[in-house]
C-alpha positions as CSV (number, residue, x, y, z in Angstrom):
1,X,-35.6,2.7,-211.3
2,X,-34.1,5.7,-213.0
3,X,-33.1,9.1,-212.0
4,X,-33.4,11.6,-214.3
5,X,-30.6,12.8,-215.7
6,X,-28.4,9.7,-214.3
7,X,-26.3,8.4,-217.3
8,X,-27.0,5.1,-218.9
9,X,-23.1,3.0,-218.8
10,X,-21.5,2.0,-215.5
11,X,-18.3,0.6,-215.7
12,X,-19.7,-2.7,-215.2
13,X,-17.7,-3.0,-211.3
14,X,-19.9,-5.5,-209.6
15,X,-20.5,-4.8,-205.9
16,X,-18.7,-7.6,-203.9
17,X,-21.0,-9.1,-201.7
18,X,-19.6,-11.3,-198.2
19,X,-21.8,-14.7,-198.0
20,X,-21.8,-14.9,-194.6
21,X,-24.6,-17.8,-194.6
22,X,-22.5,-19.9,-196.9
23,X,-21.6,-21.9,-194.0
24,X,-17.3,-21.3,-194.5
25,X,-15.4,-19.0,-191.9
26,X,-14.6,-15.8,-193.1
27,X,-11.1,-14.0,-192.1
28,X,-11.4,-10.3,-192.4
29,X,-8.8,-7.3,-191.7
30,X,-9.4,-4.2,-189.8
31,X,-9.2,-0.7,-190.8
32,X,-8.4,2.1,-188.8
33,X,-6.4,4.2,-190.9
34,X,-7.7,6.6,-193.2
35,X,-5.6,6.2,-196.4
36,X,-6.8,3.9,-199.3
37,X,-3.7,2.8,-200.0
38,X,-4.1,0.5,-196.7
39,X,-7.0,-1.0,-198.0
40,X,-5.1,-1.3,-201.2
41,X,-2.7,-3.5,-199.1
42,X,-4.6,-5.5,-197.4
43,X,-7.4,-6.5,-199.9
44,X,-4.6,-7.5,-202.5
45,X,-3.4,-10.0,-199.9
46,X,-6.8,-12.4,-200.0
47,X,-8.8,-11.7,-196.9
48,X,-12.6,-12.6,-197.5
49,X,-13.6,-8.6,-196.1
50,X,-12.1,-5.6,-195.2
51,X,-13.7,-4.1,-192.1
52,X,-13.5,-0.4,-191.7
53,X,-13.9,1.4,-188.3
54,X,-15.4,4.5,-188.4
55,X,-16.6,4.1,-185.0
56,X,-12.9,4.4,-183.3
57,X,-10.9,4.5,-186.6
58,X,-9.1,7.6,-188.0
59,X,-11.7,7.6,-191.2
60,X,-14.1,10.6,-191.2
61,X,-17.8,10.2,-193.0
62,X,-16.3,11.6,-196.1
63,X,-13.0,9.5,-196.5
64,X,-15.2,6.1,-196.6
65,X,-16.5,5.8,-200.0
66,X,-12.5,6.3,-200.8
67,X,-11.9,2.8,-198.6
68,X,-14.9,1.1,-199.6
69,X,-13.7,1.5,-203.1
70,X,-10.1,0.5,-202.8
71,X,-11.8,-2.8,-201.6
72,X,-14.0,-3.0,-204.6
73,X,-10.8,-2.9,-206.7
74,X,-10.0,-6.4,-205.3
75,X,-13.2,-7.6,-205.3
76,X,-12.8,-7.9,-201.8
77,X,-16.3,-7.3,-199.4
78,X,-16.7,-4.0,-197.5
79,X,-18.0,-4.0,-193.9
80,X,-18.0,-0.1,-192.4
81,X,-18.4,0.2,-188.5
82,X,-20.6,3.2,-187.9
83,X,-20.3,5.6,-185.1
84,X,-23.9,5.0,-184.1
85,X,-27.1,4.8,-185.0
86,X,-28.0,8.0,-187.0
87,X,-29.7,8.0,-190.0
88,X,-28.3,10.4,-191.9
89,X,-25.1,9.1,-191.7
90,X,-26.2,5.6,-192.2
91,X,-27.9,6.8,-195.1
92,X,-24.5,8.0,-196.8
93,X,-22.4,5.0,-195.7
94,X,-25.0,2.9,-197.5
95,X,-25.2,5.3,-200.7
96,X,-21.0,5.0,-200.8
97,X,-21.4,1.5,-201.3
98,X,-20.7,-0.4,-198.1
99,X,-21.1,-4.3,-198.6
100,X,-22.8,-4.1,-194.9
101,X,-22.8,-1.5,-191.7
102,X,-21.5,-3.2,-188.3
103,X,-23.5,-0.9,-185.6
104,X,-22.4,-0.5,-182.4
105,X,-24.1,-1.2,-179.0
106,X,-27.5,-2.5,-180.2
107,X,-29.4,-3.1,-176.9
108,X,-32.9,-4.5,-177.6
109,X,-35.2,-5.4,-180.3
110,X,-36.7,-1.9,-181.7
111,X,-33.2,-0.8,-181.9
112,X,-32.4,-3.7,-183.8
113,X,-35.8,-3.5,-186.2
114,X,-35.1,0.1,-186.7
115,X,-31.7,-0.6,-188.0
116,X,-32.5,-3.3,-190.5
117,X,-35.5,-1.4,-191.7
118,X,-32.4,1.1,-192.7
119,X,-30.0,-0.9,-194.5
120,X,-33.3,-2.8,-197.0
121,X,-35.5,-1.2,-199.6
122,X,-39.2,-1.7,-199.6
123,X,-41.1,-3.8,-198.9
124,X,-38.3,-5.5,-196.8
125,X,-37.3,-2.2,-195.3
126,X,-37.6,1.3,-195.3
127,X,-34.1,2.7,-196.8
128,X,-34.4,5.5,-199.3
129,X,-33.0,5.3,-202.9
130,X,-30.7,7.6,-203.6
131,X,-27.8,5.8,-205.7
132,X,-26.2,8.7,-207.2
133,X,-23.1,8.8,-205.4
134,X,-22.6,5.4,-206.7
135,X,-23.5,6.2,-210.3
136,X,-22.2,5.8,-212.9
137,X,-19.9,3.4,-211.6
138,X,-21.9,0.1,-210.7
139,X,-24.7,-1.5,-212.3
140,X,-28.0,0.2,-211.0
141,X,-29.9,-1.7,-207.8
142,X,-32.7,-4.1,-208.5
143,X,-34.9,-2.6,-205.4
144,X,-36.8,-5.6,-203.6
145,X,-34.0,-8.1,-204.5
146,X,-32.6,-9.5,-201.1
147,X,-28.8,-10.0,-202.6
148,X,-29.1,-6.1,-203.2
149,X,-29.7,-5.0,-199.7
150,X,-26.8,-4.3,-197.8
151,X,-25.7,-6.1,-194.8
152,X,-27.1,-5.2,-191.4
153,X,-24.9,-6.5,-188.6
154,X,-25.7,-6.1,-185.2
155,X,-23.1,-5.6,-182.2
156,X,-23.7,-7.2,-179.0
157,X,-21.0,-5.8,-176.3
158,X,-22.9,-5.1,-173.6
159,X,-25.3,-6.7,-170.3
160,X,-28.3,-5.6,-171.7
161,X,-27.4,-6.7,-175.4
162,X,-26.7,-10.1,-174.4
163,X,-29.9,-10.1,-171.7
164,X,-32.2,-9.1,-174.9
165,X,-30.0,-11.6,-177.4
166,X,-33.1,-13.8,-178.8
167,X,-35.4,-10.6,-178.9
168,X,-32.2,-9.2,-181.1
169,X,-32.5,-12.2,-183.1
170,X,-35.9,-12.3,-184.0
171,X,-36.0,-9.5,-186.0
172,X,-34.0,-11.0,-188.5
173,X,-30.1,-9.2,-188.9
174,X,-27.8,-11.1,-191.4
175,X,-24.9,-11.3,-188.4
176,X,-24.4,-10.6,-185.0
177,X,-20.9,-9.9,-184.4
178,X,-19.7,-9.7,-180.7
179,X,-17.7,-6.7,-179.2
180,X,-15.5,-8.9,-177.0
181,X,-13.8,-6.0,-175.3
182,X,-16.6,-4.0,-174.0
183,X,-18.5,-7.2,-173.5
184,X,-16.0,-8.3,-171.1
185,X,-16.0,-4.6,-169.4
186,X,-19.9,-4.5,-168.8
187,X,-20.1,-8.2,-167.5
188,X,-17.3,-7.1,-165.2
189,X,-14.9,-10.2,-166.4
190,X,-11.5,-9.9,-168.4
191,X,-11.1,-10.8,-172.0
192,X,-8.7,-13.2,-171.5
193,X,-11.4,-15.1,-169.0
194,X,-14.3,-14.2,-171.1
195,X,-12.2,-16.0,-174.5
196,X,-10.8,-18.5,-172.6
197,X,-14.0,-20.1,-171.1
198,X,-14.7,-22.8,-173.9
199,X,-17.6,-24.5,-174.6
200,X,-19.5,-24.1,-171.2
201,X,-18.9,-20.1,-171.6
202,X,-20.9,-16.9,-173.1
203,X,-19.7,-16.8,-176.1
204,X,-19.9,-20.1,-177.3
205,X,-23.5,-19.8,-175.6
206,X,-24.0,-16.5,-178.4
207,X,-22.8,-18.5,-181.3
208,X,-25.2,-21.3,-180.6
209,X,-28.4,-19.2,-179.9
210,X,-27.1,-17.1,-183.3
211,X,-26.7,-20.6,-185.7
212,X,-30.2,-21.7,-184.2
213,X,-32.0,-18.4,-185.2
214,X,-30.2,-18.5,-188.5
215,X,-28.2,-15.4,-187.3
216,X,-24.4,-16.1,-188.8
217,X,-22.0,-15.2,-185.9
218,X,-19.2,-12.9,-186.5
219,X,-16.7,-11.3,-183.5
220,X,-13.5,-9.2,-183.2
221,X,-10.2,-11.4,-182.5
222,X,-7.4,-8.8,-184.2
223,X,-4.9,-12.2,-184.2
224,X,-5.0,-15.7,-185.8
225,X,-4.8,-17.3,-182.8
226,X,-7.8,-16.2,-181.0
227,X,-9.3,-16.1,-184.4
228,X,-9.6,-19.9,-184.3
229,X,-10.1,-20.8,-181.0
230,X,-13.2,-18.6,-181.7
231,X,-13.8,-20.4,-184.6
232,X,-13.7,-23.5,-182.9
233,X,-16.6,-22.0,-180.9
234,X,-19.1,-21.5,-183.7
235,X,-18.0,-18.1,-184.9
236,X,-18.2,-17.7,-188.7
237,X,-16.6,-14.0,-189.4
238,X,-14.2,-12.2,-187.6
239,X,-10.7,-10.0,-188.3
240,X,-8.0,-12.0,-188.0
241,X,-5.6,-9.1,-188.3
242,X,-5.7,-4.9,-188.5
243,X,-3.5,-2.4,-189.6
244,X,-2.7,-1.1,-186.6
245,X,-1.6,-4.6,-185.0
246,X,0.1,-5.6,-188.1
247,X,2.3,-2.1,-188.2
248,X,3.0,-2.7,-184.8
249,X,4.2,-6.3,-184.8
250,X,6.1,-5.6,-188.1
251,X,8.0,-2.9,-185.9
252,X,8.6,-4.4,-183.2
253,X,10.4,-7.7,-184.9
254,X,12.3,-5.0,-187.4
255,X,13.7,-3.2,-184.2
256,X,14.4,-6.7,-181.9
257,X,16.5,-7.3,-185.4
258,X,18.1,-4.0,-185.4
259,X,19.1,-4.6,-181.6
260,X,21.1,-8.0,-182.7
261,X,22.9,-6.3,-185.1
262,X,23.8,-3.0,-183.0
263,X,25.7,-6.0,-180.3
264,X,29.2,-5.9,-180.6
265,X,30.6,-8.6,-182.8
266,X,32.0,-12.0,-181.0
267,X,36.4,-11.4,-180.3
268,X,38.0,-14.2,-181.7
């Protein structure tokens, strides 16, 4: 389909899509800050996606196509957490190119019909075409191809969520990827006993209902070790590390350094 008026070369930028039913585990990084050059960072260090908060990230609406496309650079996967469920601003994260939208708080199965209906072009879905914002840049959409749909990821972190999980799945998202923090909060547990539970526990409970519906199970872990212990549960995409935890770690073993250094040297 052509827009008239839309110029005929692209660059020939493919846009890098995360196989999240490919059966591997997928390490991603978080983004909360707003400059590129973070993005730039991370994504030249090998993680399968960069994840991008715009729900309680710094990035505004219009700074995301700028960290969508410092991914693209590497060839590195997008994934943009939305602030909701609007669909005007849906609209625009998918025209800047997103790899998939992570939606917060989806609660029950119209909600979650609704939103893939967003992210897939008809007859799969009912998102309008409007590419010109990635023009002339990539290689125009072949509308009604699956691997050109973006990905719709659904966030379970709540009672109700979890209460209507197999309704959620049933409508057919590409992931589900668990909010463990504000799960924990609304089941009135702590993360550390919500994480900690095993096999016989909730989330190992989502991962297998997920993998049965053909639903590929992603959560939040922010380190490498929760990462696999998660992992180990059935989980097949999660951050394994943002920038905000990475900056902070980095500072705090630069300045346990700095303290060795400031003690007074040993008298002989």
């Amino acid at each position: 389909m052509k827009i008239y008026g839309e110029s005929e070369r692209s660059s020939g930028l493919q846009t890098p899509r995360l196989a999240l039913d490919d059966g591997r585990t997928h390490p991603g990084a978080w983004v909360s800050f707003r400059d590129p050059a973070v993005v730039d960072i991370l994504a030249a260090e090998g993680f399968d996606w960069i994840g991008i908060d715009g729900q309680h990230g710094g990035p505004e609406g219009s700074e995301l196509q700028h960290l969508i496309e410092a991914a693209h650079v590497f060839s590195v996967p997008s994934l943009v957490r939305v602030p909701g469920h609007d669909m005007g601003t849906i609209g625009r994260v998918l025209d800047a190119g997103a790899g998939g939208i992570i939606f917060p708080t989806v609660e029950n199965a119209a909600t979650a019909a609704s939103l893939a209906a967003a992210c897939r072009f008809p007859p799969r879905g009912k998102r309008s075409y409007g590419p010109t914002r990635r023009s002339p840049r990539y290689p125009k959409q072949i509308l009604g191809n699956p691997q050109e749909d973006t990905l719709c990821i659904l966030m379970i972190e709540t009672v109700d969520g979890l209460a209507n999980l197999d309704e959620i799945l049933a409508t057919g998202p590409d992931g589900i990827f668990v909010g463990p923090y504000d799960l924990a909060l609304s089941l009135g547990t702590t993360l550390e006993e919500l994480t900690g539970a095993g096999e016989d526990g909730i989330l190992a409970d989502i991962a297998r209902r997920c993998t049965a519906a053909g639903v590929t199970p992603g959560i939040y872990a922010g380190e490498a070790g929760l990462a696999e212990k998660l992992a180990n549960l059935g989980y097949r995409f999660m951050p394994t590390a943002s920038d905000t935890g990475l900056l902070a770690v980095a500072a705090r073993n630069a300045v346990s350094s700095a303290e060795r250094l400031a003690q007074p040297a040993a008298v002989s």
